[in-house]
Backbone as a chain_set.jsonl record, in Angstrom:
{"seq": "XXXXXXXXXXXXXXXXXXXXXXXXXXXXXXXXXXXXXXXXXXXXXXXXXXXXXXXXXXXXXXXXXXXXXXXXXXXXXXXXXXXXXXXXXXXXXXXXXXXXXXXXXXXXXXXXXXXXXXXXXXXXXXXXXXXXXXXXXXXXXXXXXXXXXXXXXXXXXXXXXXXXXXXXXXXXXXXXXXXXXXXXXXXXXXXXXXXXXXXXXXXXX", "coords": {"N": [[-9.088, -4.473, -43.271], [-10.174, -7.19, -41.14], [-10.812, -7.022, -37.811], [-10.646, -8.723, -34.148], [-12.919, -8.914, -33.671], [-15.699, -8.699, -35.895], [-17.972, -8.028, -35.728], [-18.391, -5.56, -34.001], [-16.404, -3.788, -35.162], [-15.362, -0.778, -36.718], [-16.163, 1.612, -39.817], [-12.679, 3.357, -41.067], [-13.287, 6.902, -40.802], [-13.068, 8.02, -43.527], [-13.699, 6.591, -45.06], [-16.337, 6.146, -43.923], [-17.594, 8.053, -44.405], [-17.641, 8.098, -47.383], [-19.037, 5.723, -47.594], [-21.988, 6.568, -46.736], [-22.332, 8.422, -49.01], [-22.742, 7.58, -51.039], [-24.647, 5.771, -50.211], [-27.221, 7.621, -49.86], [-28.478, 8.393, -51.894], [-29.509, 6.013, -52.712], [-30.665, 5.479, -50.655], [-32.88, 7.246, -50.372], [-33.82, 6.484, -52.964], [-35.095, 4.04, -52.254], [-36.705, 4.796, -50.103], [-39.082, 6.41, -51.497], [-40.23, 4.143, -52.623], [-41.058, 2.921, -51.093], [-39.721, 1.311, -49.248], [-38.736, -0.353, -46.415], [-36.689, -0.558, -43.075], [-36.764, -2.844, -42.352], [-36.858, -4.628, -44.615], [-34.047, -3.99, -45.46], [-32.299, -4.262, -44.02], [-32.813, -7.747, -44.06], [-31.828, -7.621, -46.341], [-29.497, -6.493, -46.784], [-27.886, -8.072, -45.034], [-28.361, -10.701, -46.38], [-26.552, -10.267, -48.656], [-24.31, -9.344, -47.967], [-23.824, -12.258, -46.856], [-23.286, -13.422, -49.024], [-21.614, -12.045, -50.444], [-19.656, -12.751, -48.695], [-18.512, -15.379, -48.704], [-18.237, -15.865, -51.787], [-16.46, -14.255, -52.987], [-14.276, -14.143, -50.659], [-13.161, -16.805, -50.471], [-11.019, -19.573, -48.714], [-8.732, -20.591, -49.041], [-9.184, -21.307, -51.277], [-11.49, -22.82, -50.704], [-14.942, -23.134, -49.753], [-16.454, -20.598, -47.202], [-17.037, -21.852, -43.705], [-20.019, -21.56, -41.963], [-19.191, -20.457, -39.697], [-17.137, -18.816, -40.563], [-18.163, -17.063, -41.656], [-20.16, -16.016, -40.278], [-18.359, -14.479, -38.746], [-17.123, -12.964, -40.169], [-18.903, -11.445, -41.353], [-20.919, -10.518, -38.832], [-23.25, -11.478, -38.626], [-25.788, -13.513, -37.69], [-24.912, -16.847, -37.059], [-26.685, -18.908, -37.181], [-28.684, -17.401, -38.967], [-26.898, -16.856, -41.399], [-26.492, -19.233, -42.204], [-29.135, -20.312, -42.788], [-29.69, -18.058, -45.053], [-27.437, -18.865, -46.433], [-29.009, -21.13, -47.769], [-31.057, -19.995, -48.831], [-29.677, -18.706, -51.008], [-28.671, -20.188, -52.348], [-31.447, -20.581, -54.266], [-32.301, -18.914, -55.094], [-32.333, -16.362, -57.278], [-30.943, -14.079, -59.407], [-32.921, -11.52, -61.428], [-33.69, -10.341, -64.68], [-34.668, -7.987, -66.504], [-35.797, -8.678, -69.511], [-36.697, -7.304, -71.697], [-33.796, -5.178, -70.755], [-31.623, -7.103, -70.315], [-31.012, -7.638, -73.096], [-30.572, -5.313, -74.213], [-28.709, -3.854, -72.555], [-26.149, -4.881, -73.093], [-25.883, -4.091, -76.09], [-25.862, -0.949, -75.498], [-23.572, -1.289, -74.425], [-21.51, -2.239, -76.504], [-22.34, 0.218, -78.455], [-21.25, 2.247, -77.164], [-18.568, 1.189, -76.947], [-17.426, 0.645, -78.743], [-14.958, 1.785, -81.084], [-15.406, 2.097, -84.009], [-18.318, 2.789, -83.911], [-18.22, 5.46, -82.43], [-18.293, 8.606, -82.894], [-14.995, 11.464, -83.616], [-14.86, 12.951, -81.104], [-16.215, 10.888, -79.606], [-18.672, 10.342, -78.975], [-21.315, 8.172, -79.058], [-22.245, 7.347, -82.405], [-24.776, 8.551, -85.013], [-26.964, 6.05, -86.511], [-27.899, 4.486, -89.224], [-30.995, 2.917, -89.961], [-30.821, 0.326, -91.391], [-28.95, -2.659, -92.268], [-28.857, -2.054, -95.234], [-28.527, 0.274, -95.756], [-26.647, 1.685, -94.103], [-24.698, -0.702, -93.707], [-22.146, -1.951, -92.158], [-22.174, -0.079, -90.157], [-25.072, 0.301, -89.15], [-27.873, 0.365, -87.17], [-29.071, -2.131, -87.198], [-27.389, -3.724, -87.698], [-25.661, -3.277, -85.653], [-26.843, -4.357, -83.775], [-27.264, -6.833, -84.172], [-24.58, -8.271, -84.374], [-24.624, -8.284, -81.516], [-26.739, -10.101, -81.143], [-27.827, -12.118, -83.242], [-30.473, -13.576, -83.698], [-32.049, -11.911, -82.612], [-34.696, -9.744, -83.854], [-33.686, -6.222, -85.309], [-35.329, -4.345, -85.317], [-37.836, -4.91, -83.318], [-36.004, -4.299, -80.476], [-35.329, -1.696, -81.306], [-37.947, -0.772, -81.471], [-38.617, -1.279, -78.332], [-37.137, 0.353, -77.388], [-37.87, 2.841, -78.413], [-39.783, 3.569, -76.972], [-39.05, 3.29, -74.427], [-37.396, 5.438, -74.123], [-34.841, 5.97, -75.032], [-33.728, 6.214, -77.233], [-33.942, 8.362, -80.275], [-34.779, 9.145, -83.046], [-33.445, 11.175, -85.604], [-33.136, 14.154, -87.803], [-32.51, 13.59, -90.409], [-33.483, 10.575, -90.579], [-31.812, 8.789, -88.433], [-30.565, 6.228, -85.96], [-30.563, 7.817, -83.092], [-28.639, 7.265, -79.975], [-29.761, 8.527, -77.032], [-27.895, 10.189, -74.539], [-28.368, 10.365, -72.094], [-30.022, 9.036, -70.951], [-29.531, 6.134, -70.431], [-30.861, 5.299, -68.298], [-34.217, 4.401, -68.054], [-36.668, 6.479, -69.502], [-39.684, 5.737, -68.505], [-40.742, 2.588, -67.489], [-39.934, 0.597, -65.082], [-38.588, -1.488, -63.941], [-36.864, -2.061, -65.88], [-35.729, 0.96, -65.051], [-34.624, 0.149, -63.04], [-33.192, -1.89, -63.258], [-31.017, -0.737, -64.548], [-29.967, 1.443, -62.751], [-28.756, -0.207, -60.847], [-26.856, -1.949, -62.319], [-25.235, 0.426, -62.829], [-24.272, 1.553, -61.021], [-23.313, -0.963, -59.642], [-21.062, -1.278, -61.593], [-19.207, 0.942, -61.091], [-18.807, 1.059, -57.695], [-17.683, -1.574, -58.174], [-15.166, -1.494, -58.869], [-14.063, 0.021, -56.72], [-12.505, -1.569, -54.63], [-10.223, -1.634, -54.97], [-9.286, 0.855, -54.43], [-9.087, 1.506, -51.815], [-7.208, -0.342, -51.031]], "CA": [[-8.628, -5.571, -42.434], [-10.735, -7.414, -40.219], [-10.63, -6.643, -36.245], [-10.965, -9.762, -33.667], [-14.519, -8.779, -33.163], [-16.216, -7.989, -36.849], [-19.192, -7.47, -35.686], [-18.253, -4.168, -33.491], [-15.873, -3.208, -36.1], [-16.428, 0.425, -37.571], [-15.152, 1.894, -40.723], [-12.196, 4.985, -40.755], [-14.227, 8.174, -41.308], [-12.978, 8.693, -45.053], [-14.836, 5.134, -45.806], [-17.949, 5.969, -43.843], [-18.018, 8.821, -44.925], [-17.868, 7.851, -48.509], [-20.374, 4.918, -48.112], [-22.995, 7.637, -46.149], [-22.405, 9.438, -49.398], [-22.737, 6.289, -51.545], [-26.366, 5.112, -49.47], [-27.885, 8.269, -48.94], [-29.43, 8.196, -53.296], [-30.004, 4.291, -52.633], [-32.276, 5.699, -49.672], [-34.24, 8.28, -51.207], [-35.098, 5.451, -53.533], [-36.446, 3.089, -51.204], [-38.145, 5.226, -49.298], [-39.864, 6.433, -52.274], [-40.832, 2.866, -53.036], [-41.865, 2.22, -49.237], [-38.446, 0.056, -48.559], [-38.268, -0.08, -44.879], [-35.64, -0.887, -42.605], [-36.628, -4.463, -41.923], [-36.134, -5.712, -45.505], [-32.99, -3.575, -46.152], [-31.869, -5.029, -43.039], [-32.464, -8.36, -44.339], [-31.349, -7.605, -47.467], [-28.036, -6.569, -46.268], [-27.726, -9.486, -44.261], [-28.336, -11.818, -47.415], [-25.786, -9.479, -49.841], [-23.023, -9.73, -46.786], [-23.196, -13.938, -46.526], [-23.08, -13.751, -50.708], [-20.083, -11.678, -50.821], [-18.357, -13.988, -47.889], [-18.74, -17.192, -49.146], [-18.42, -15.971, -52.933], [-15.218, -13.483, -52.801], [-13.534, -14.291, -49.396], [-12.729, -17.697, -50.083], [-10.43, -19.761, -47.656], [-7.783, -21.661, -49.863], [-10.251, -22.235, -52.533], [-12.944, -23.872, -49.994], [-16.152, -22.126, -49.566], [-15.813, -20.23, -46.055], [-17.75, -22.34, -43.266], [-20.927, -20.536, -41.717], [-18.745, -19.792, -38.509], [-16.501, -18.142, -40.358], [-18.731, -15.995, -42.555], [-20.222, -14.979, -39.369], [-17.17, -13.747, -38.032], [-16.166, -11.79, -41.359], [-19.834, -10.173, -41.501], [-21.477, -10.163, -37.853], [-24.903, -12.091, -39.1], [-25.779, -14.385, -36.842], [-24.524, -18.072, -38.049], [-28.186, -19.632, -37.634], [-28.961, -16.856, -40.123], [-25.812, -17.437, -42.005], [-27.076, -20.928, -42.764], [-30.392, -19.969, -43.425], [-29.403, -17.337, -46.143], [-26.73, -19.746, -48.0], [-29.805, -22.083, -48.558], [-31.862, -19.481, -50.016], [-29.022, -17.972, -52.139], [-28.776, -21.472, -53.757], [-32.186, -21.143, -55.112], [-32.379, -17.224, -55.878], [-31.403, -16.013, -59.177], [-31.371, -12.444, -59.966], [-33.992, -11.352, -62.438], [-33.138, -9.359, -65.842], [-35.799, -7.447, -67.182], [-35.938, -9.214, -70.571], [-36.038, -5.728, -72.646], [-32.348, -4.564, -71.176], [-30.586, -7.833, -70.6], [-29.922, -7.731, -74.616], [-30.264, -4.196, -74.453], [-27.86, -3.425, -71.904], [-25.319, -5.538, -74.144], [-26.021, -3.251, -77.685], [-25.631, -0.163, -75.715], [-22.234, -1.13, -74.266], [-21.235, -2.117, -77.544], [-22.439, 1.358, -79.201], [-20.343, 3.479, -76.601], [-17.292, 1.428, -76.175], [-16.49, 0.311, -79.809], [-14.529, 2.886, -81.609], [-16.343, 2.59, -85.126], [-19.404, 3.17, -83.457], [-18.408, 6.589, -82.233], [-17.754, 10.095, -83.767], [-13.962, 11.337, -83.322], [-15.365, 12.718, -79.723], [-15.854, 9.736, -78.339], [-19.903, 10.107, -78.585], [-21.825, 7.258, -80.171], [-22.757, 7.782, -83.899], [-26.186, 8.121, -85.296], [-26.488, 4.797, -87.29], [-29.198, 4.539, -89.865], [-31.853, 1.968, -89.175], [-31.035, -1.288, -91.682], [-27.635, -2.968, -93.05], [-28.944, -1.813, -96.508], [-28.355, 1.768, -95.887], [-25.195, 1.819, -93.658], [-23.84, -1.332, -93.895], [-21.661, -2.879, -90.581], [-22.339, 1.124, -89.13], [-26.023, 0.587, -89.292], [-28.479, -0.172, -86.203], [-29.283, -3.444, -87.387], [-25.922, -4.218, -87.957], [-25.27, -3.348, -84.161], [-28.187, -5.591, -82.791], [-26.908, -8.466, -84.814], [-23.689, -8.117, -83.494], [-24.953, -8.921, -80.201], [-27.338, -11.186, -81.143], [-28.632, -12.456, -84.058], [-31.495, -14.237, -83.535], [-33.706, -10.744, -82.317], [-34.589, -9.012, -84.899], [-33.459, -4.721, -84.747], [-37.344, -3.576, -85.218], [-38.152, -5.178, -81.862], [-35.141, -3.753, -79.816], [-35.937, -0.583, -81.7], [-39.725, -0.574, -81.026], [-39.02, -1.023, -77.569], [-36.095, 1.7, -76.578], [-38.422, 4.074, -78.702], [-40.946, 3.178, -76.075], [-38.42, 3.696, -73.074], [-36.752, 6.961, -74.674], [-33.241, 5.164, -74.725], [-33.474, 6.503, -78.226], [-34.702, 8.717, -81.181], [-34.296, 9.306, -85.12], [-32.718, 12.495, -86.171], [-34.095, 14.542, -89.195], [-31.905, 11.932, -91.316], [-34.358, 9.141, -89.584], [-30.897, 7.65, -88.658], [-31.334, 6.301, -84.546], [-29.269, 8.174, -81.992], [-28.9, 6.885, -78.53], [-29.684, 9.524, -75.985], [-26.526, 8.907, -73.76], [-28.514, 10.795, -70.879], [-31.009, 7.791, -70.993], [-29.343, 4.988, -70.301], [-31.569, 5.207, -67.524], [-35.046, 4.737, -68.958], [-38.14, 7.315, -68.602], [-40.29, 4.703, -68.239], [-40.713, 1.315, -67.074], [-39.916, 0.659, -63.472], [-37.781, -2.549, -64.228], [-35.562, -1.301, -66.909], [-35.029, 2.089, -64.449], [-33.796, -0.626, -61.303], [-31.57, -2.587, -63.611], [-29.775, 0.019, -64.744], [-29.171, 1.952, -61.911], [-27.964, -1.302, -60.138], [-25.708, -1.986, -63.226], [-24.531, 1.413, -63.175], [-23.479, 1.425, -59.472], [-22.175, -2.153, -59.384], [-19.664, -1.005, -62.052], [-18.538, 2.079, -60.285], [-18.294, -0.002, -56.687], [-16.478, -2.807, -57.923], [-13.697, -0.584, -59.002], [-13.602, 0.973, -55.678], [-12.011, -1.509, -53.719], [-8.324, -1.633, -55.233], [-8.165, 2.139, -54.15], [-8.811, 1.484, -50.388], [-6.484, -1.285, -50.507]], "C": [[-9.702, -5.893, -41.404], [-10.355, -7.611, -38.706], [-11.061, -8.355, -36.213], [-12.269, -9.703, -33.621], [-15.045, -7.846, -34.599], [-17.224, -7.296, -36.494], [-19.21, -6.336, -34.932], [-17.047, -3.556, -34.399], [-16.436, -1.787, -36.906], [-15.026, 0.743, -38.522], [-13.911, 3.123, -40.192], [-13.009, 5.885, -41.039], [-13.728, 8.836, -42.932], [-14.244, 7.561, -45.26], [-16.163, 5.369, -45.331], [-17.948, 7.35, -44.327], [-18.445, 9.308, -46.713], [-19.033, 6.897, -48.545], [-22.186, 5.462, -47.368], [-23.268, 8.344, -47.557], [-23.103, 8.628, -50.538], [-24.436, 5.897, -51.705], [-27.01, 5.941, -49.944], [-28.633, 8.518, -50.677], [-30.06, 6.913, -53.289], [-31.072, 4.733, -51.659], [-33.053, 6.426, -49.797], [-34.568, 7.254, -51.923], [-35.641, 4.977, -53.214], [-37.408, 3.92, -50.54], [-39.516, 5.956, -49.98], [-40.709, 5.277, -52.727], [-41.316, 2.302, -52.023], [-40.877, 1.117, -49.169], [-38.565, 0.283, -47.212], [-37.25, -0.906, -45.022], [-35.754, -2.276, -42.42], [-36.35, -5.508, -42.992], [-34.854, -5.118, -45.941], [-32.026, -4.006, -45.431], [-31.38, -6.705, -43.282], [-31.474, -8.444, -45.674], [-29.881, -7.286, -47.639], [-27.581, -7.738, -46.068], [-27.14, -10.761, -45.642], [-26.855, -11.089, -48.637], [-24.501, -9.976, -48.928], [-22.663, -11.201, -46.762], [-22.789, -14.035, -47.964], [-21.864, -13.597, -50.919], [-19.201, -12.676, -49.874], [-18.212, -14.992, -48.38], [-18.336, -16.918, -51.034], [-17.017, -15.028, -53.616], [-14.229, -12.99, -52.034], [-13.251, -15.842, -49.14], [-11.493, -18.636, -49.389], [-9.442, -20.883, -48.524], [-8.457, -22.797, -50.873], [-11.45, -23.001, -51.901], [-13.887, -22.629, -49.673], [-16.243, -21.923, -47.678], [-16.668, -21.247, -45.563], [-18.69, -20.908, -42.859], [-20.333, -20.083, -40.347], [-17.583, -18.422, -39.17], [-16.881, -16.941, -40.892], [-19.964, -15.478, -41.532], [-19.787, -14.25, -38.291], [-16.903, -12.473, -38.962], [-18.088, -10.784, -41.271], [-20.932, -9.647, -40.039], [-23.123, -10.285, -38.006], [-24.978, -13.155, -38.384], [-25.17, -16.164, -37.647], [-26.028, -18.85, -38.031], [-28.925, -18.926, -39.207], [-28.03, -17.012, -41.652], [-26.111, -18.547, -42.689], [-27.994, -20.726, -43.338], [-30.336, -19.131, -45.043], [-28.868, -18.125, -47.002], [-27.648, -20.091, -48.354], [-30.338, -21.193, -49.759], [-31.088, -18.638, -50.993], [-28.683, -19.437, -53.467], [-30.255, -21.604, -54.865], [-32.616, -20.006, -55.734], [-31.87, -17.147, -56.921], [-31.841, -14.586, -59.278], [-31.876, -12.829, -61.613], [-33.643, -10.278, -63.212], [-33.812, -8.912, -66.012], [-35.493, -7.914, -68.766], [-35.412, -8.207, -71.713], [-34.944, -5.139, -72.018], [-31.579, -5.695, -70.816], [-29.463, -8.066, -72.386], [-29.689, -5.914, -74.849], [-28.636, -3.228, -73.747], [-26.283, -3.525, -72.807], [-24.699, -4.562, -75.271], [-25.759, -2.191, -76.745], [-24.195, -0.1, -74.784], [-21.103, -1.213, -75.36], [-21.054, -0.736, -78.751], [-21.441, 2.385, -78.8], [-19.226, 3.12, -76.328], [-16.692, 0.787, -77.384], [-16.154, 1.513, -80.662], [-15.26, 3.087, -82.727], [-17.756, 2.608, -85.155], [-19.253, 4.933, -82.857], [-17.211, 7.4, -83.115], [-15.759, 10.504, -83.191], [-14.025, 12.293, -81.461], [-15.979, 11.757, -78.735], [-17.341, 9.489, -78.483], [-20.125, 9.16, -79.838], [-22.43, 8.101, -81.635], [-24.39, 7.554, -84.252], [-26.121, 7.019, -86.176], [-28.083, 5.08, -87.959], [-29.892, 2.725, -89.805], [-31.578, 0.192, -89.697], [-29.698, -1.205, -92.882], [-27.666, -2.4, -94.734], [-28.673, -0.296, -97.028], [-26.871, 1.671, -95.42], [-24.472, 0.818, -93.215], [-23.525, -2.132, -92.384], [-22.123, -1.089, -89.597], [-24.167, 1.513, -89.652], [-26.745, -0.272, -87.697], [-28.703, -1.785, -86.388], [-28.006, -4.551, -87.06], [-25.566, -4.426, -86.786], [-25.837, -4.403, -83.516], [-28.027, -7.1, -83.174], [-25.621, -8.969, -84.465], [-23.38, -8.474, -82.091], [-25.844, -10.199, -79.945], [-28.756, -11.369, -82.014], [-29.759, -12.832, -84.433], [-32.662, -12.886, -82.802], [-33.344, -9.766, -83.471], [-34.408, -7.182, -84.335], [-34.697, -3.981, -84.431], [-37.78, -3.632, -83.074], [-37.076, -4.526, -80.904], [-35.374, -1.851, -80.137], [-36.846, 0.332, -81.18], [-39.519, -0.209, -79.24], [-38.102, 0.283, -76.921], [-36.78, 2.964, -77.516], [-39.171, 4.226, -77.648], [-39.958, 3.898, -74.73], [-37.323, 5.422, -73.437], [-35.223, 6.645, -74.724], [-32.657, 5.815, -75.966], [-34.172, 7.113, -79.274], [-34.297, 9.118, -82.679], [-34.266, 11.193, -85.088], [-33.649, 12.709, -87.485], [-33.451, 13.718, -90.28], [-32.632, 10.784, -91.139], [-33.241, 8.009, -89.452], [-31.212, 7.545, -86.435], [-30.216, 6.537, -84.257], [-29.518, 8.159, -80.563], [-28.858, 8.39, -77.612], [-28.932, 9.08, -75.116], [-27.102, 9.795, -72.237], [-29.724, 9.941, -70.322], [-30.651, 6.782, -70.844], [-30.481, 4.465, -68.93], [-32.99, 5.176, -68.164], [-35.934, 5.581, -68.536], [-39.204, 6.961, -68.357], [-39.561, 3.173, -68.284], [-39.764, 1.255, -65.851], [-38.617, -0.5, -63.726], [-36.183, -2.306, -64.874], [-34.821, -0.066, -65.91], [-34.17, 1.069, -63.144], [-32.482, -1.068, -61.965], [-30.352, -1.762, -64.128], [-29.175, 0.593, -64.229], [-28.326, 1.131, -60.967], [-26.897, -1.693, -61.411], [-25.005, -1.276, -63.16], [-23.592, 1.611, -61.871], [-23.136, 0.511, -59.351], [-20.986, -1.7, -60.186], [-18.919, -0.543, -61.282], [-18.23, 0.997, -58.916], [-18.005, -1.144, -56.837], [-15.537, -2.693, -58.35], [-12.981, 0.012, -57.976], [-12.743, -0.095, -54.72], [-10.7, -1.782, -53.967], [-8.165, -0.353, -55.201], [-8.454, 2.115, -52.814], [-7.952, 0.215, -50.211], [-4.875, -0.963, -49.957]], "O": [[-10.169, -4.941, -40.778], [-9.5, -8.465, -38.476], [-11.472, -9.089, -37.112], [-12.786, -10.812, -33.492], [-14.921, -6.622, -34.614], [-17.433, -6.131, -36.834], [-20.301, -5.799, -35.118], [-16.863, -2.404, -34.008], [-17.505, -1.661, -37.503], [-13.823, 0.507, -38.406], [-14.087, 3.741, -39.142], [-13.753, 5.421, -41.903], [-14.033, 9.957, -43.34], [-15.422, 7.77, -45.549], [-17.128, 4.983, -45.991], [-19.046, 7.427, -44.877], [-19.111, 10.236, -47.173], [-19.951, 7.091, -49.342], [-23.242, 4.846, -47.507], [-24.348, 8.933, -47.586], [-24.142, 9.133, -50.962], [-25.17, 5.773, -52.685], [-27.772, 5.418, -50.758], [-29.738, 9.017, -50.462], [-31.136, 6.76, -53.865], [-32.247, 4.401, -51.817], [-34.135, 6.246, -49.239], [-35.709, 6.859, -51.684], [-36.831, 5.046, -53.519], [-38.626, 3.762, -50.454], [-40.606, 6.104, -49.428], [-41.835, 5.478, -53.182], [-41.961, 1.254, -52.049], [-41.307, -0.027, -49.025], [-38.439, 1.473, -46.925], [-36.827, -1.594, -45.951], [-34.701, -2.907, -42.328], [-35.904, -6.644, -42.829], [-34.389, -5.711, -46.913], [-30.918, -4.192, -45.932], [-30.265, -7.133, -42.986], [-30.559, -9.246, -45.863], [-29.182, -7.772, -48.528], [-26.918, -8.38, -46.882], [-26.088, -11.381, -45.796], [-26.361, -11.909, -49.411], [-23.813, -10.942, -49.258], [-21.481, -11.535, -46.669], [-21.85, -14.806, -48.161], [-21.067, -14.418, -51.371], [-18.208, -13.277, -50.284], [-17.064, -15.371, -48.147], [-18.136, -17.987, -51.611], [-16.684, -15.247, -54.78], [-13.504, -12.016, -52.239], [-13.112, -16.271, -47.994], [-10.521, -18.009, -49.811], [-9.707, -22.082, -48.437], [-8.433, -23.996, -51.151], [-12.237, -23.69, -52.55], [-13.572, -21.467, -49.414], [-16.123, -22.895, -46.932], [-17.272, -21.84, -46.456], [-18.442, -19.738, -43.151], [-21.032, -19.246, -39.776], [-17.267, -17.405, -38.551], [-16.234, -15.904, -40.749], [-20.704, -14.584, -41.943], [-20.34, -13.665, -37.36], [-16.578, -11.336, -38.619], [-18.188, -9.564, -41.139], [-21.614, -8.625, -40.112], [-23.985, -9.485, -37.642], [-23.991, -13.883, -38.493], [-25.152, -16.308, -38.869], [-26.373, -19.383, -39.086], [-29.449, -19.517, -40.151], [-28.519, -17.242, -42.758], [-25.88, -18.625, -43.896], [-27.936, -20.901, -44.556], [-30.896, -19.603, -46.032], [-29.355, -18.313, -48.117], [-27.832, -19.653, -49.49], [-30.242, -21.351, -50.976], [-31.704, -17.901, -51.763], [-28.555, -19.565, -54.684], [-30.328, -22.323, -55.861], [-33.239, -20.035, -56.796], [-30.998, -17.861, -57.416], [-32.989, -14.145, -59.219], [-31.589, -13.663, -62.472], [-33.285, -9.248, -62.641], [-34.531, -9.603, -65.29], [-34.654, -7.14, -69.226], [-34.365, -8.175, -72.359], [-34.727, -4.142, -72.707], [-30.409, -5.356, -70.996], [-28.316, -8.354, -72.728], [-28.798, -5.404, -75.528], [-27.879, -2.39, -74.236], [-25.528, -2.595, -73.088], [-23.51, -4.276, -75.416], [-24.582, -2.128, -77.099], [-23.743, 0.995, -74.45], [-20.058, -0.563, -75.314], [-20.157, -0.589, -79.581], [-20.878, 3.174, -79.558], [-18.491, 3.88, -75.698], [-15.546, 0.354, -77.268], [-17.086, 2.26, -80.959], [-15.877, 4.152, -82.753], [-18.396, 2.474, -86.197], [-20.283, 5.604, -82.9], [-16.118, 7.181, -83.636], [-15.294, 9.727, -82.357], [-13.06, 12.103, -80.722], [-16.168, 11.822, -77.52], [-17.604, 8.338, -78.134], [-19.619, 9.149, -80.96], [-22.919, 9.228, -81.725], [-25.077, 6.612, -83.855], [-25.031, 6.968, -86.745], [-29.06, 5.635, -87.455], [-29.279, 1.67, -89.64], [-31.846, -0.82, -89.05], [-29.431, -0.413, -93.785], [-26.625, -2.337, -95.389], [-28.618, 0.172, -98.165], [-25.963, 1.586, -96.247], [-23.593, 1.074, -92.393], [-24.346, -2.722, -91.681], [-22.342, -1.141, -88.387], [-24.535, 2.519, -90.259], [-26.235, -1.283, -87.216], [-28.388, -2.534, -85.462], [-27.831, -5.621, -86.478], [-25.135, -5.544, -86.506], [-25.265, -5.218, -82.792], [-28.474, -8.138, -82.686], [-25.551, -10.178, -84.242], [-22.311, -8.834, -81.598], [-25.799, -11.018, -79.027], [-29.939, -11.084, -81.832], [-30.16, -12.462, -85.536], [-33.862, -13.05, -82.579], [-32.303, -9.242, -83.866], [-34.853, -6.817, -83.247], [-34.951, -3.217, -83.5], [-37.904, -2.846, -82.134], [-37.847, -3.876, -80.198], [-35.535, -0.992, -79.271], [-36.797, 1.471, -80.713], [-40.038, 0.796, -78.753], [-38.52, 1.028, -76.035], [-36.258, 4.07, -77.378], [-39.2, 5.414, -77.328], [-40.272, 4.966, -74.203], [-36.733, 6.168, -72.656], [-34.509, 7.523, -74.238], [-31.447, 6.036, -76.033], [-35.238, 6.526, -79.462], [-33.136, 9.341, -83.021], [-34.994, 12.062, -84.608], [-34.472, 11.971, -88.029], [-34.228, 13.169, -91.061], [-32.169, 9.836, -91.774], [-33.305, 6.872, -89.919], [-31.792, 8.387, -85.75], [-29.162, 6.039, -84.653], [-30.373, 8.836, -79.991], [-27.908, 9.172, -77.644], [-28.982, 7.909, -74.74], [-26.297, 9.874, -71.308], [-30.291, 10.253, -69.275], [-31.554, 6.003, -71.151], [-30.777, 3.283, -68.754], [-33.07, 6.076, -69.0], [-36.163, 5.631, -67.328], [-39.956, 7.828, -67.912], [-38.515, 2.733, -68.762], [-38.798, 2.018, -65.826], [-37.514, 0.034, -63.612], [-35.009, -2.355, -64.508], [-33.592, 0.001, -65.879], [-33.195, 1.464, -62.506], [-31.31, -0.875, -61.642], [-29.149, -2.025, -64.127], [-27.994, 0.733, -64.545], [-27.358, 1.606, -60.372], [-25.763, -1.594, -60.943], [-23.853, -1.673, -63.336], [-22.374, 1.787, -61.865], [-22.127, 0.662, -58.662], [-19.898, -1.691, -59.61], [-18.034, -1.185, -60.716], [-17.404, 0.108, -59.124], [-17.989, -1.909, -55.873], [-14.777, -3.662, -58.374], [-11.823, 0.427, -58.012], [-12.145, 0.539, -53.85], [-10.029, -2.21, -53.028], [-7.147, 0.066, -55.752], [-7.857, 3.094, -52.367], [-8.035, -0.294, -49.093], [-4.2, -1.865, -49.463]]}, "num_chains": 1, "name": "protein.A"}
């Protein structure tokens, strides 16, 4: 619930103490990457007017900038400033897991893709061997138009995946994260934590 005064508003101590617990892997990363405080600062700032204006709307009207710097305590000159530049931002995919990301939600959350434990199946590499339970088969499934070789080629490359003494490909499910490439490792850990925290707030409600 929001207080008369957001901007001196503090959480209960279960919530900060969950989003202290939440941060504190998000800030070992940055500071490994040399994030300082002045763009995480802004970068807050800009995430805070997104969510007001984009999942706090006011009887279907997009909030004004007074009121979305009431609900987040960002100044409203800044407030203004940010909407503009969220109209012309676009989050950026990394090319190799936007379709990838896709195929390996597909592999782990369709049933005739996994074993009767629940783990994905090794699939052998082309519809001519195993049919609709073949890699190809999967990648076409999501999207026809890239061929399996290339999706293949490159999650051999990022370790996402390797061939069994059968040479059938089995997803390493402790890789969804990749062991290379810098890009592929951001988007997934930001995929992986948006899931998880946008489940969380129908249990503090």
């Amino acid at each position: 619930m929001l207080s008369s005064d957001s901007s001196s508003a503090t959480p209960s101590p279960a919530l900060a103490r969950a989003l202290r617990a939440a941060l504190r892997p998000l800030v070992k990363v940055m500071l490994a990457q040399g994030v300082t405080l002045g763009y995480l600062t802004e970068l807050i700032k800009s995430l805070m007017v997104d969510v007001a204006q984009t999942d706090f709307p006011l009887e279907h009207k997009a909030p004004t900038d007074s009121r979305i710097s009431l609900m987040t305590g960002v100044h409203r000159k800044d407030v203004s400033r940010l909407r503009e530049q969220l109209k012309t931002n676009t989050d950026h995919t990394p090319r190799a897991v936007s379709l990838g990301a896709q195929v390996v939600a597909v592999w782990v959350g369709s049933p005739q893709y996994l074993d009767p434990q629940g783990e994905p199946l090794p699939l052998p590499r082309f519809a001519s061997e195993g049919g609709e339970l073949s890699f190809e088969a999967l990648v076409a499934s999501v999207n026809s138009d890239i061929r399996s070789r290339v999706v293949l080629d490159e999650w051999l490359r990022l370790g996402v995946v390797h061939f069994d003494e059968a040479n059938r490909v089995c997803l390493n499910t402790q890789a969804f994260v990749p062991s290379e490439g810098f890009e592929e490792k951001a988007f997934y850990l930001g995929h992986n934590l948006h899931d998880h925290a946008a489940a969380s707030p129908k249990t503090w409600a």
